[in-house]
ROLUM-454358 format. One record per residue (C-alpha): residue number from 1; x negated, y negated, z. Coordinates in nm, 4 decimals, m for minus. Example, Ala and Ser with C-alpha at 12.3 -4.5 7.8 and 13.67 -1.06 7.14 Angstrom:
2
1 | m1.2300 | 0.4500 | 0.7800 $
2 | m1.3670 | 0.1060 | 0.7140 $
***
This chain:
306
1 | 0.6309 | m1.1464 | 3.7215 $
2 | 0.6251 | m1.0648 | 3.3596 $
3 | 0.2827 | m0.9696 | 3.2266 $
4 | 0.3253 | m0.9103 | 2.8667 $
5 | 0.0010 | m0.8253 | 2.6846 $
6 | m0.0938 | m0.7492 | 2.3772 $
7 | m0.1301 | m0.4194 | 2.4173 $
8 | 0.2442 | m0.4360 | 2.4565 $
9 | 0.2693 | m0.6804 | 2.1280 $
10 | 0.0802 | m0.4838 | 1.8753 $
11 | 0.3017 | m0.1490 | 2.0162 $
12 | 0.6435 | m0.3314 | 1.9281 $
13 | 0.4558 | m0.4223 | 1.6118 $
14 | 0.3951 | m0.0573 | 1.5230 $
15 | 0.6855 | 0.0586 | 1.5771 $
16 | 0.9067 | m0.2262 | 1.4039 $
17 | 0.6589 | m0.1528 | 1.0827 $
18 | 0.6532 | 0.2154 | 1.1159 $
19 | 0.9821 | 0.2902 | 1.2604 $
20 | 1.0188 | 0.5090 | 1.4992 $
21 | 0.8259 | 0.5808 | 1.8467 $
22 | 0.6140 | 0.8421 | 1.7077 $
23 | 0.4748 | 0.7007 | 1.3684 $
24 | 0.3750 | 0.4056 | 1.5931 $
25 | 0.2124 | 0.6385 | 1.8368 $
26 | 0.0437 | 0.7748 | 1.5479 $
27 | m0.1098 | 0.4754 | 1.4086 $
28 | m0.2370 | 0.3314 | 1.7234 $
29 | m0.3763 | 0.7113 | 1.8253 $
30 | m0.1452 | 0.6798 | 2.1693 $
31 | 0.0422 | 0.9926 | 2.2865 $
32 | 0.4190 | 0.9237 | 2.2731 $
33 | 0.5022 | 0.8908 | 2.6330 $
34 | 0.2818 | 0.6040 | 2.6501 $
35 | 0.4922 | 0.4420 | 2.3765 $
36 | 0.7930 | 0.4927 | 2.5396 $
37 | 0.6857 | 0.4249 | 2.8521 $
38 | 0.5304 | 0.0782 | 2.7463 $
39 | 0.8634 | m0.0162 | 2.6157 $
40 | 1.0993 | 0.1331 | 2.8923 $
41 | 0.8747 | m0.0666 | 3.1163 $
42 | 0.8936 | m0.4360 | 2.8951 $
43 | 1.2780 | m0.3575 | 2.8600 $
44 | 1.3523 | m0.3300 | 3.2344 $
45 | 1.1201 | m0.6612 | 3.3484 $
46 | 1.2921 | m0.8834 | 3.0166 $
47 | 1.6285 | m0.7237 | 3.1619 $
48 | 1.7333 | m0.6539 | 2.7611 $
49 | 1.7082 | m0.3841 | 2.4838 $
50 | 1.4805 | m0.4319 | 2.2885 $
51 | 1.5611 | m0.1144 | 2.0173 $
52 | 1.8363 | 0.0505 | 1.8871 $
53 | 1.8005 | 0.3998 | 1.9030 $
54 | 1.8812 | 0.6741 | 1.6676 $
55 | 1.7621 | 1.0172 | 1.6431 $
56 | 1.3774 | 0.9134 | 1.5736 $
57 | 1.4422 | 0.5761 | 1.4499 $
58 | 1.3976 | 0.2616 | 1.6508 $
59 | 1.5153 | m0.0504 | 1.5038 $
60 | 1.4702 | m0.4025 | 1.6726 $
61 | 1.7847 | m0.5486 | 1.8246 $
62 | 1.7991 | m0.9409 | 1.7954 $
63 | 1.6442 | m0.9759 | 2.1135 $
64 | 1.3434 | m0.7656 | 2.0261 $
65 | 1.3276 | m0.9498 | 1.6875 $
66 | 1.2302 | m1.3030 | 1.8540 $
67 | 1.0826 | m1.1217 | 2.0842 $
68 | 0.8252 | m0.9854 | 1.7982 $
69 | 0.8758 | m1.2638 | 1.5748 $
70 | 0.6212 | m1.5100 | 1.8360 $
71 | 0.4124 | m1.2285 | 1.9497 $
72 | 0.3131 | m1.1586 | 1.6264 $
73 | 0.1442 | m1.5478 | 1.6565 $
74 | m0.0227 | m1.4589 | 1.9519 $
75 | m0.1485 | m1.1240 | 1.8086 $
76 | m0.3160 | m1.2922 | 1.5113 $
77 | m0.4326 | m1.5775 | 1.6812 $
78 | m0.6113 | m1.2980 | 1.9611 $
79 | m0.7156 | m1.1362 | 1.6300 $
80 | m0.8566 | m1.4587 | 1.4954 $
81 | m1.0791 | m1.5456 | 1.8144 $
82 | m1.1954 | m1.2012 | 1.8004 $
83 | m1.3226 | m1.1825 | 1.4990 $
84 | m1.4367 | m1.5405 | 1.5352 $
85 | m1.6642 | m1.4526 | 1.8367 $
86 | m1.8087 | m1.0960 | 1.7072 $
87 | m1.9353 | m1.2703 | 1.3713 $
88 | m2.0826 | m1.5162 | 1.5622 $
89 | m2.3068 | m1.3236 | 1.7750 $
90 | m2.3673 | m1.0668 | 1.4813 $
91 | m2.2282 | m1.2186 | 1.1276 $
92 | m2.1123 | m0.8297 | 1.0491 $
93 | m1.7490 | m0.7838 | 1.1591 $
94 | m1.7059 | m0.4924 | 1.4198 $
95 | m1.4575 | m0.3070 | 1.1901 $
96 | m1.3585 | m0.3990 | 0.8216 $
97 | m1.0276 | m0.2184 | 0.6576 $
98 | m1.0001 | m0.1432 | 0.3048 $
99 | m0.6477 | m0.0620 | 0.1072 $
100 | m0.6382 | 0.0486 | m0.2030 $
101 | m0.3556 | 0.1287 | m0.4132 $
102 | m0.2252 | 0.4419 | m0.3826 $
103 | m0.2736 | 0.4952 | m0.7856 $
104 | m0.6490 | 0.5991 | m0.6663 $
105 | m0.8477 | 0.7960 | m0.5252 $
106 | m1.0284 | 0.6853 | m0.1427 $
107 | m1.3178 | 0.8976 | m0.2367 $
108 | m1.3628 | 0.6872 | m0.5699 $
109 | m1.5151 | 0.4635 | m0.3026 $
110 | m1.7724 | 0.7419 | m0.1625 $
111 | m2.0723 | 0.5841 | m0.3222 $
112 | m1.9763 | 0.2050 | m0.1889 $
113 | m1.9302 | 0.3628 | 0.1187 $
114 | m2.2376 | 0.5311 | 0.1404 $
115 | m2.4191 | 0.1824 | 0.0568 $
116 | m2.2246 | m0.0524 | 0.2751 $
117 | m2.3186 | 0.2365 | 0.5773 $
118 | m2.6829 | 0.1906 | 0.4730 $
119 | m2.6609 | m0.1622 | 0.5340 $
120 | m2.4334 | m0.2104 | 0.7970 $
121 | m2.4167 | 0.0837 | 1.0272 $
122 | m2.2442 | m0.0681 | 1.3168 $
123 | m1.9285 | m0.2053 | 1.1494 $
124 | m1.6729 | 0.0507 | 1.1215 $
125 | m1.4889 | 0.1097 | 0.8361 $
126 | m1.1599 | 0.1503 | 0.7633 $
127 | m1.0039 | 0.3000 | 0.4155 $
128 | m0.6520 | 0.2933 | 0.3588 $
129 | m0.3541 | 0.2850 | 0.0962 $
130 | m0.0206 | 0.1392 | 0.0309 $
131 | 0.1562 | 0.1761 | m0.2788 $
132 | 0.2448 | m0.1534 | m0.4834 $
133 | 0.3711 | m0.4152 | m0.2843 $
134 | 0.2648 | m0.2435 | 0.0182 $
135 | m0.1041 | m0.3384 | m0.0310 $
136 | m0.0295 | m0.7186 | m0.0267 $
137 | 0.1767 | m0.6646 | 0.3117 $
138 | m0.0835 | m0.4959 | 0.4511 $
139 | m0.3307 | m0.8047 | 0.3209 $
140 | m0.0815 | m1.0989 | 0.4717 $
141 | m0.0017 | m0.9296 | 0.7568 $
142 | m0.3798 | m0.8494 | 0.8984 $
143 | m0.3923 | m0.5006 | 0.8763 $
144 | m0.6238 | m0.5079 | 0.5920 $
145 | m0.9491 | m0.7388 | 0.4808 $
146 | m0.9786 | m0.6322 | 0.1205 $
147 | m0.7605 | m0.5269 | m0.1290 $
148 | m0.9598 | m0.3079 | m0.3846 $
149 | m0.7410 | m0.2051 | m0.7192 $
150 | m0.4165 | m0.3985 | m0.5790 $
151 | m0.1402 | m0.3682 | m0.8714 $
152 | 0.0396 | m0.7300 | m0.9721 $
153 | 0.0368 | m1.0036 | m0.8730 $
154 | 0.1113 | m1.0811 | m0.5000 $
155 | 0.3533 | m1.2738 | m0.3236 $
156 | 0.4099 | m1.7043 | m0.3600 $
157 | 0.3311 | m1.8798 | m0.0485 $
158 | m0.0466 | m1.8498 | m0.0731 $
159 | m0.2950 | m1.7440 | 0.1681 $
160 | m0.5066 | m1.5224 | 0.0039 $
161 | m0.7657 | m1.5333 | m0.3009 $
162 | m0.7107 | m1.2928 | m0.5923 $
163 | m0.9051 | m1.1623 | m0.8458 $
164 | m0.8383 | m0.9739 | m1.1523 $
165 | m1.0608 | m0.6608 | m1.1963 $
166 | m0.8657 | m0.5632 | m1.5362 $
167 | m0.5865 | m0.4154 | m1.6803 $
168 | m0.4357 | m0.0670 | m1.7404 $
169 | m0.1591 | 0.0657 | m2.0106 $
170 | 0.1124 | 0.2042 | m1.9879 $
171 | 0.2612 | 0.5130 | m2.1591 $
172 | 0.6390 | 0.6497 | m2.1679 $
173 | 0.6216 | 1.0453 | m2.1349 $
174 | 0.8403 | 1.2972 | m2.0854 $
175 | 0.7938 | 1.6762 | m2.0628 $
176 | 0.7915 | 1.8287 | m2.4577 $
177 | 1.1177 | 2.0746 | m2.3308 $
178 | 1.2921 | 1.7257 | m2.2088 $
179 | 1.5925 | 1.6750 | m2.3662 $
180 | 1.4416 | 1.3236 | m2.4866 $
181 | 1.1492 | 1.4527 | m2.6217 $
182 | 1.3434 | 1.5637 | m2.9283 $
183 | 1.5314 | 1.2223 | m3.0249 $
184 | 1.3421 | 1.1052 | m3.3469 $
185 | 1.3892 | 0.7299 | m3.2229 $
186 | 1.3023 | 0.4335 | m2.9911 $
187 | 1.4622 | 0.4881 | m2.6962 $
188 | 1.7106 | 0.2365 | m2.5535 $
189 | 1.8437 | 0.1825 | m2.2383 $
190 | 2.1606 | 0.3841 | m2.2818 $
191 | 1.9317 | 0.7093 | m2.3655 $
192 | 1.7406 | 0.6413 | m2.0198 $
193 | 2.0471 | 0.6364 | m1.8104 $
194 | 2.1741 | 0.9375 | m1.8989 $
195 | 1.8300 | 1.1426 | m1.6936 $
196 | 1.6171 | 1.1446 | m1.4163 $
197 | 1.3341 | 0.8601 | m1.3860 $
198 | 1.0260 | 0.9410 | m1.1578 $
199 | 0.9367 | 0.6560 | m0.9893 $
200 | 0.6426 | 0.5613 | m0.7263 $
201 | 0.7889 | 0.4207 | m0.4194 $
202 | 0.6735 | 0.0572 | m0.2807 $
203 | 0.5208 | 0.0960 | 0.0537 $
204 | 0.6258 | m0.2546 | 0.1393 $
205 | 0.8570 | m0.2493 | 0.4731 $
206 | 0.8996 | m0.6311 | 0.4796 $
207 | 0.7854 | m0.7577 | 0.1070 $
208 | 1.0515 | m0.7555 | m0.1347 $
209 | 0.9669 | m0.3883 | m0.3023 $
210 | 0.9073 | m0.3604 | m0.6986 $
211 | 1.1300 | m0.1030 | m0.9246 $
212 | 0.9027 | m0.0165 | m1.1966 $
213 | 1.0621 | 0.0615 | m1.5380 $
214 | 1.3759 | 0.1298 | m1.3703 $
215 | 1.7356 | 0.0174 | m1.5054 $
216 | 2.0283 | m0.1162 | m1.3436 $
217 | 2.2188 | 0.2267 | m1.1936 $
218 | 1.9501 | 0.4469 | m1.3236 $
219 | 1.9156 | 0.7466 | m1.1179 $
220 | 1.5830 | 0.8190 | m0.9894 $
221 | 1.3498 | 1.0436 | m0.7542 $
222 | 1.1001 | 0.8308 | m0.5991 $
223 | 0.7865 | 1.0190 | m0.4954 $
224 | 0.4930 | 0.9023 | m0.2212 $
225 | 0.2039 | 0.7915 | m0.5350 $
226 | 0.1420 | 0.8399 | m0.9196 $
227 | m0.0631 | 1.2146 | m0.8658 $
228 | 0.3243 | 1.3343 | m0.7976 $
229 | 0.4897 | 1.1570 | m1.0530 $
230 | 0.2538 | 1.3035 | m1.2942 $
231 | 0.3612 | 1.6435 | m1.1677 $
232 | 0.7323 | 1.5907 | m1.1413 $
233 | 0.7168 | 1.4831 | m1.5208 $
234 | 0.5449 | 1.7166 | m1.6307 $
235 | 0.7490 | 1.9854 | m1.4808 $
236 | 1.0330 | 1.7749 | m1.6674 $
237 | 1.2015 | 1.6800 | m1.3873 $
238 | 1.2465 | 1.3229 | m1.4952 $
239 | 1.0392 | 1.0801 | m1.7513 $
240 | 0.8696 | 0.7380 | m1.6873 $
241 | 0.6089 | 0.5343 | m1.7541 $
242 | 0.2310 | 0.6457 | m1.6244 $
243 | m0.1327 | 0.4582 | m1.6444 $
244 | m0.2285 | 0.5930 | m2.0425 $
245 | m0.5981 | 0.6904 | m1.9271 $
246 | m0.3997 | 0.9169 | m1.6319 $
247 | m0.1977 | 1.0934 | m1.8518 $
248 | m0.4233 | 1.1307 | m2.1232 $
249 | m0.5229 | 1.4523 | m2.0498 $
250 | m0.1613 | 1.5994 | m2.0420 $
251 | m0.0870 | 1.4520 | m2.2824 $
252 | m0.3496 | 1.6116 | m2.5535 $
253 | m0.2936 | 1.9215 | m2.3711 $
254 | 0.0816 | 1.9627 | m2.4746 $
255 | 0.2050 | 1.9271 | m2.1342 $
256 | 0.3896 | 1.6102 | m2.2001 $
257 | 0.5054 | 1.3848 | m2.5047 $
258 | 0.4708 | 1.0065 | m2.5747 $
259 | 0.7671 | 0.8250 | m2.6603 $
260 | 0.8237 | 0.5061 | m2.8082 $
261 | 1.1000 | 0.2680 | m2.5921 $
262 | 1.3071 | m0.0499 | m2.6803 $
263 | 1.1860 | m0.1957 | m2.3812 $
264 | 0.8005 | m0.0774 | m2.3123 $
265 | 0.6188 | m0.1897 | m1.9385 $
266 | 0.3274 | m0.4252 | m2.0343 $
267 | m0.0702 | m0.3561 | m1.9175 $
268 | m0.0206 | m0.3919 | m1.5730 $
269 | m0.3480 | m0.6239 | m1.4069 $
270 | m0.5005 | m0.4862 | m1.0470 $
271 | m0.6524 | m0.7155 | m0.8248 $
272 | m0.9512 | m0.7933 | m0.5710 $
273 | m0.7915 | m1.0031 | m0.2857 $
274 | m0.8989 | m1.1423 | 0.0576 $
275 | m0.7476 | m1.4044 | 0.2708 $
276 | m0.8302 | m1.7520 | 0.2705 $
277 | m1.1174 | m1.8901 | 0.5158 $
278 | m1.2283 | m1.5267 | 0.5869 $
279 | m1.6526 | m1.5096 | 0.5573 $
280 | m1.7850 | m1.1767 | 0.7231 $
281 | m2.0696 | m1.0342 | 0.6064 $
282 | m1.8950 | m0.7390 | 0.5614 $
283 | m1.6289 | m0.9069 | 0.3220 $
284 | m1.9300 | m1.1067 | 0.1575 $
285 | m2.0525 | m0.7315 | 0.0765 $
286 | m1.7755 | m0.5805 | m0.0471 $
287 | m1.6592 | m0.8544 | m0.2951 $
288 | m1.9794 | m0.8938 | m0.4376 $
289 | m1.9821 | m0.4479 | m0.4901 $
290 | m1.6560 | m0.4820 | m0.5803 $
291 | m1.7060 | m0.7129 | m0.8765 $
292 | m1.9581 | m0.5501 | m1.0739 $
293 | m1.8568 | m0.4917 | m1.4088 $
294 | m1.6618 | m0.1978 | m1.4717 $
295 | m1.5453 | m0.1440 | m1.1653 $
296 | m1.1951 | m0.1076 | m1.2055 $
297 | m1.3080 | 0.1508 | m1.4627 $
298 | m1.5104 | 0.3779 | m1.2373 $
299 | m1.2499 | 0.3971 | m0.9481 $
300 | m0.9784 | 0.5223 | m1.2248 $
301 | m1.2398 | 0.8206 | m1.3661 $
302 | m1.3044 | 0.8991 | m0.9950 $
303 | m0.9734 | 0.9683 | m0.9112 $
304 | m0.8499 | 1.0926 | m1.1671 $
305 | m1.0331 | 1.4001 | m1.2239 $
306 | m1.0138 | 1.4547 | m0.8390 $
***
């Protein structure tokens, strides 16, 4: 008889999201054998494949998709009654995740941290980042509570309260030996295509993931968050557009050059977010710290001088 728990569930989850045997390993801190074996095992009693195999990748087959498609209803609804019954006998959840985008810094949060552990020593907290898009997933999809510093806006379809904590601009720079640098003009689209953009890739595995300042053909390096874009432009191995307080101090250092474009990227807005209904203790905590003015302000000089 088919027992198929959700130990099993959250592993097909992993690995679909992460994708391959290993990352998912990773993430749920379970040697890879016990991966494998987990899903040898649910292949041979369901009688079907449930991945395709390839080198390290594992991609669902159609079966596996359905498969994973209801289990991830039973895995938030176990999720939900969990967290249902620990706040009810405590009213502090036993764990709390944070993402932040990966534009900052986690140790801009040390001194929340340190207060939030003053107060509530016995829920464990969890600090992670995704990189535009990526953040939201992580929100809709339960792997996160709060959303500190999350960039745009997120996804239609609801679910989930948003904030603004403020805005950031945006500068066009390129390396002063870049062959743009010298062209005594706004630059138009046609300049752009002829080089290298940097660009920060979306984290977002099932979101649809956000090009940034990026044309139609344009070819482009994406790198894991905006610390390496700053370095890959300003070794002039591409231009692009980065937060103005970021690349300020490049900028009046020589190391790169502003430059006016036909088409310039707007202040972009981050957001506090939380989903709907949710009303831990914990997340009480954390959105009242989080709004205080000038928050959004602190977390950017934090990590950017780190």
């Amino acid at each position: 008889m088919l027992r198929l728990s959700l130990d099993a569930l959250q592993i097909l989850d992993a690995i679909d999201r992460r994708g391959s045997f290993a990352a998912a390993g990773k993430e749920l801190h379970k040697v890879p054998s016990t991966i494998s074996y987990t899903v040898a095992k649910l292949e041979e009693e369901l009688g079907v494949q449930l991945f395709e195999r390839a080198g390290p990748r594992a991609d669902l087959t159609q079966a596996g998709s359905v498969l994973l498609k209801e289990g991830r209803h039973l895995l938030r609804a176990a999720q939900d009654l969990e967290a249902r019954v620990r706040r009810v006998a405590s009213g502090w959840e036993t764990e709390f995740a944070i993402e932040i985008d990966s534009m900052f810094a986690p140790i801009a949060l040390r001194e929340d941290i340190e207060a939030f552990c003053a107060v509530a020593d016995r829920t464990r907290l969890r600090v992670g980042q995704e990189a535009l898009s990526g953040t939201w997933e992580a929100l809709l999809e339960r792997r996160a509570d709060l959303l500190i510093g999350a960039a745009g806006e997120g996804p239609s379809g609801g679910g989930y309260v948003a904030e603004p904590m403020g805005s950031l601009p945006f500068v066009f720079a390129v390396a002063p030996e870049h062959p743009l640098a010298a062209l005594d003009r706004p630059l138009g689209r046609l300049d752009l295509q002829q080089y290298r953009a940097i660009a920060v890739a979306d984290s977002a595995r099932k979101l649809v993931s956000r090009t940034v300042g990026l044309a139609f053909g344009q070819e482009a390096m994406t790198v894991p968050d905006i610390r390496s874009k700053l370095d890959f432009q300003r070794a002039g191995l591409g231009f692009g557009f980065l937060p103005e307080p970021y690349a300020r101090p490049a900028i009046q250092a020589g190391e790169l050059v502003v430059k006016q474009v036909e088409e310039p990227k707007p202040a972009e807005t981050f957001y506090l977010a939380w989903r709907t209904g949710e009303e831990g203790a914990a997340l009480r905590w954390w959105i009242e710290r989080s709004r205080r003015p000038g928050t959004l302000e602190r977390l950017l000089a934090l990590s950017f001088c780190n």
